[in-house]
N, C-alpha and C positions, 0 to 999 in steps of 0.2 A: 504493500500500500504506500501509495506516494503521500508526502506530506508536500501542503500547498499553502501557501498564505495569502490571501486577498484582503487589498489594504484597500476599504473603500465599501460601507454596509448598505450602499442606496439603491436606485433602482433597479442597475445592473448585477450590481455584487454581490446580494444578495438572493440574485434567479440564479447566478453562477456558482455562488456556495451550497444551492438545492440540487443543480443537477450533477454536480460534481461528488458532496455528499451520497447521493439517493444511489449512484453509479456502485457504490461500495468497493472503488479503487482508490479513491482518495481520502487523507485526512484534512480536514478541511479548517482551517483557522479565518477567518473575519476579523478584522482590526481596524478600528475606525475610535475620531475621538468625542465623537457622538453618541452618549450612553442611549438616549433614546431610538437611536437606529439600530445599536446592539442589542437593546433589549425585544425588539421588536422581531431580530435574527435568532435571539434564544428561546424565543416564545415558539416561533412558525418550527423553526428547524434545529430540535435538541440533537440531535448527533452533529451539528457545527460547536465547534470551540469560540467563544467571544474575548476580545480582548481591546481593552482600551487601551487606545495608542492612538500619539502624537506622531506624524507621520514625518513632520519636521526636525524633532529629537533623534538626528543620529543615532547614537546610544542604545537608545530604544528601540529602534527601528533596528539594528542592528541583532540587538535580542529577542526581538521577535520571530526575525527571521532562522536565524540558529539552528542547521536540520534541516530548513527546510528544501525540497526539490524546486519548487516556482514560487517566485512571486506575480499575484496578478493582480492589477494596477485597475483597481475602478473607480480613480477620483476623477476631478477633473483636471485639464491637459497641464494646466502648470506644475503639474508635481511628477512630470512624466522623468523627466531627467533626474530629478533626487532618488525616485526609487528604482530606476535603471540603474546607475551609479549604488547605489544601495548593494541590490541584487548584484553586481556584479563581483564587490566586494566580497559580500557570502558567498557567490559561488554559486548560487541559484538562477536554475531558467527565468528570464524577465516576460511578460505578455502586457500587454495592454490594449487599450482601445481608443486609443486619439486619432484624432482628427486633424492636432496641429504640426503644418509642416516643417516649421522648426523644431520642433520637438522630437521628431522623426528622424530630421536629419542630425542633431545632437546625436542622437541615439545610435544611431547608422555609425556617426565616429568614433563612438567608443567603446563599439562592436570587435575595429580591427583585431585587438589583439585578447580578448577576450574568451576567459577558458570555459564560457558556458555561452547558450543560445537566448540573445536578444529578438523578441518577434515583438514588434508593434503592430498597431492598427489593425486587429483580430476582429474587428467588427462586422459590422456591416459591410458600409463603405466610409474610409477603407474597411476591405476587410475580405466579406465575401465577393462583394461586387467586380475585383481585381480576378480572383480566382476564376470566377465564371466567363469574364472578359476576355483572360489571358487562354483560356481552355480555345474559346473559339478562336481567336488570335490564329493557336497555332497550327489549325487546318488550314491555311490558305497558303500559296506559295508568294505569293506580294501584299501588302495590306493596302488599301484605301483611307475607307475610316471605320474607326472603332469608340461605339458613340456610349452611353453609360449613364441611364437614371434609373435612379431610387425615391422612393418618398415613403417615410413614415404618417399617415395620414387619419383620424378620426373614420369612424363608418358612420358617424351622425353629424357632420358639422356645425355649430351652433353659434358661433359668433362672428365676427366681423373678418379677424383671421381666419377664418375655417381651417382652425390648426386647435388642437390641445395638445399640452405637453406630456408628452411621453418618452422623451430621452432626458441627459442632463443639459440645462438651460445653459450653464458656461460656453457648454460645448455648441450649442444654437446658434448664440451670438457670435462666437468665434466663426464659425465657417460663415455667416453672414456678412462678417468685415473685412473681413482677409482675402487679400490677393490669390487667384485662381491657377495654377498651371492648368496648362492645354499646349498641345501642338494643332500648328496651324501651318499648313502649308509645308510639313515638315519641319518646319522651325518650332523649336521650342519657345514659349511663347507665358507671361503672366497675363490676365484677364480680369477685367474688376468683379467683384460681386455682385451677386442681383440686376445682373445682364446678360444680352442673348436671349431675351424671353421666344418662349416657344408656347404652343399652347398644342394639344392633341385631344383625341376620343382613346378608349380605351375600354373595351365589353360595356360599351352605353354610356361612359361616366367621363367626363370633363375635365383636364389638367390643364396645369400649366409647369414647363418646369426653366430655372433661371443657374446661372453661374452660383456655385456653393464652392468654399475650401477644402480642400483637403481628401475629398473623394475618392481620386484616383490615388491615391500612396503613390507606391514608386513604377508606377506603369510608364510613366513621363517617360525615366531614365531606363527602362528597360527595353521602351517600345522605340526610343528614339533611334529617325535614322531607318527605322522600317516601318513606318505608316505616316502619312499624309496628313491627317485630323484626328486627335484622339479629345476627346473631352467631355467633362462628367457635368451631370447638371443635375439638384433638386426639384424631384416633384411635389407640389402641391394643388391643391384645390384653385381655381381661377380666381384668382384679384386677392390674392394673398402676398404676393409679393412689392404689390403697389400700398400695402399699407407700412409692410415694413422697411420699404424704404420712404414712407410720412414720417415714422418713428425713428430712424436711424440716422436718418441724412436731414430729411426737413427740418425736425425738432432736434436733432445733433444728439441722440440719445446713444449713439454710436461711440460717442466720446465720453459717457458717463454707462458705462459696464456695467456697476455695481448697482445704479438706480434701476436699469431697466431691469436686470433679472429679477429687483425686487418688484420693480411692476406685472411682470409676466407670471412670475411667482405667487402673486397675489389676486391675480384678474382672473387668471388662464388656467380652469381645472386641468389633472392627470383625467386621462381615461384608459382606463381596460379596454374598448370597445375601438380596436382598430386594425388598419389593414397595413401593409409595409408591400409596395409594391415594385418590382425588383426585373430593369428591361435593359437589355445590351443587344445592339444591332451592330454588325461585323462586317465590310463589305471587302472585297478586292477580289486578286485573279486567282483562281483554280482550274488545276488542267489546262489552261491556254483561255478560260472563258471569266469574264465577272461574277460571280457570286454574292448573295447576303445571307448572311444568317443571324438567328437570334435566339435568345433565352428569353423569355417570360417567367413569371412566376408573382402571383400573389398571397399571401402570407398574412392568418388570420388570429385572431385571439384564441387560446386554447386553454386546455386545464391538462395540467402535467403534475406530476406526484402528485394530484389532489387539491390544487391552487389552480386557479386562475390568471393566467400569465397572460401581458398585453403583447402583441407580433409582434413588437421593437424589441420588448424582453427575450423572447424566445430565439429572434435572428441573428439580435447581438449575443447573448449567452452560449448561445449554441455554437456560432464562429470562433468564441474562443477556448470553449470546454473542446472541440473538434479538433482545434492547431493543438491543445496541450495534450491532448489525448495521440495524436500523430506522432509529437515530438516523443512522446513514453513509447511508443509502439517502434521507433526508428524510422520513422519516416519520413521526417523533416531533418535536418542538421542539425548536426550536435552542439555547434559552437560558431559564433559570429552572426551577425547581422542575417533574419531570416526576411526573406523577404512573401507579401503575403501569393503572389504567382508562384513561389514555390511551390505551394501543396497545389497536389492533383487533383482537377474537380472530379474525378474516380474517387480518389482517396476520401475526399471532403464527403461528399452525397451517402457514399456506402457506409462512415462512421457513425456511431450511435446518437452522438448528437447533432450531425449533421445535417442528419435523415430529417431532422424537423425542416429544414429546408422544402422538403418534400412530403412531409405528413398526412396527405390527402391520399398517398399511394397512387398517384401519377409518376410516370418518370415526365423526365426535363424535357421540356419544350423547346426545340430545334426545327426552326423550319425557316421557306423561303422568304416567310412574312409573317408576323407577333399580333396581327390581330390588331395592329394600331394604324390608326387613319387623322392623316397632321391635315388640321384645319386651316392651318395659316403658321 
């Protein structure tokens, strides 16, 4: 049984210490300095270990870890590099789930000479989104473009955003401000936020989706040089993005962080009740001809151990219990910077937690066209 530590008892961290737990290959520590969020992990899930910790205290942090195989990183993106550096120190696998691309590339540095495996951006996107991207990728003999949205979305929308929060709000605002990689014309290329607006249909239902940070991890530098157009963009509901750029840029709420999350935080319920919808279109030459291909797939709230988990919980939790569970298995590299196009979308789908990717008992949707019809 592996011993695992996850510093971080919220939304994510806490579906991540259930499935990892429940799995009966892990022992599972939660450490956060949030007695109310531990207690609420020692309530749901008594075979988790709770432990109060300062994530900031060295020291502490240091003896927490003691033993263990992985750390995995569920706060939010600023403390991505202390417990890499942490972890690396003990000697323990690092994971996390960021989104920021500083943070990444920190991370990536000080990977080089490291006697254990640094994997960031296990999420979503980054995360899965890369995996499934880079899978189709490498069917074609030349690429074109390799295009990539996601949206974690409510099934009931109810306010003006037609958004509820369902992931961590840090991380919201961060990929909202932040400069975008994309290739463009084969050139690598930054792109502002919350532009590019695209709008589509989708099985009858209406999007929109806009430039977001941090997406694509390191497809940029792996894809460069071999495709024309790569770039990732968030989905949302229509006219969602013209309010957050009211809030961000008109009222400059972009430059006070701390306020708006407390606004968001305060206005904007969590809901269980939603979808995370997950599209990659793939185009260039095969056999001597043009090609496309795509994945679909959407991803629904579900009840797992006996809980009721929202699709963001389940797709983020699941992408990284699936790379930790790879890396025990040999699958992954053992030491230095993983990158998330390493794991085989074979590998990822047929894993136990993977499989929730696929929960419905459909296989993967591969075809010459996804079922989507761009309106403008």
């Amino acid at each position: 049984m592996q011993r695992v530590l996850i510093v971080g008892a919220g939304k994510i961290g806490s579906v991540i210490a259930d499935f990892l737990s429940a799995s009966g290959d892990y022992a599972v520590t939660v450490a956060d300095r949030d007695t109310a969020l531990l207690a609420r992990v020692a309530s749901e899930l008594p075979s988790v270990t709770v432990r109060e910790l300062d994530a900031c205290d060295a020291k502490a942090l240091a003896a927490a870890l003691a033993g263990s195989f992985a750390l995995i990183n569920a706060c939010p993106f600023d403390m991505s590099e202390t417990l890499a550096r942490a972890a690396t120190q003990a000697s323990a696998h690092y994971f996390d789930l960021t989104e920021d691309v500083a943070s990444a590339r920190a991370i990536r540095a000080m990977a080089t000479d490291a006697p254990i495996a640094l994997v960031p951006q296990c999420g979503l996107a980054p995360g899965f989104i890369s995996i499934a991207a880079y899978h189709l990728a490498t069917r074609f003999d030349t690429l074109h473009n390799v295009h990539m949205r996601v949206g974690a979305l409510p099934k009931f929308p109810s306010n003006a955003l037609k958004y509820n929060l369902t992931w961590s709000t840090d991380g919201l605002i961060n990929e909202y401000l932040n400069p975008c990689e994309a290739i463009v014309g084969g050139e690598l290329k930054e792109m502002p936020p919350l532009e590019e607006l695209e709008h589509f249909s989708l099985d009858g239902d209406d999007y929109e989706a806009f430039n977001t940070s941090g997406g694509l991890g390191t497809l940029c530098d792996t894809l460069k040089g071999r495709v024309m157009n790569l770039n990732y963009r968030t989905v949302r509901y229509q006219g969602h993005r013209d309010v957050m750029k009211l809030l961000l840029n008109d009222l400059r709420l972009g430059e006070r962080r701390a306020l708006l999350k407390d606004i968001l935080e305060s206005a904007i319920p969590i809901t269980m009740q939603d979808v995370v919808l997950v599209f990659v279109s793939v185009s260039g030459m095969r056999g001597g001809q043009l090609m496309q291909e795509t994945f679909a797939r959407k991803i629904y709230s579900s009840t797992i151990n006996g809980t009721l988990r929202s699709a963001i919980q389940i797709t983020t939790a699941s992408a990284l219990c699936a790379a930790l569970d790879l890396l025990v298995q040999g699958r992954l590299p053992q030491r230095g910077f993983v990158r998330q196009e390493d794991i085989r979308f074979e590998d990822f789908i047929d894993n136990r937690f993977g499989g929730n990717f696929m929960s419905d008992g459909t296989e993967p949707h591969f075809a010459a066209t996804g079922g989507i019809r761009q309106v403008r």
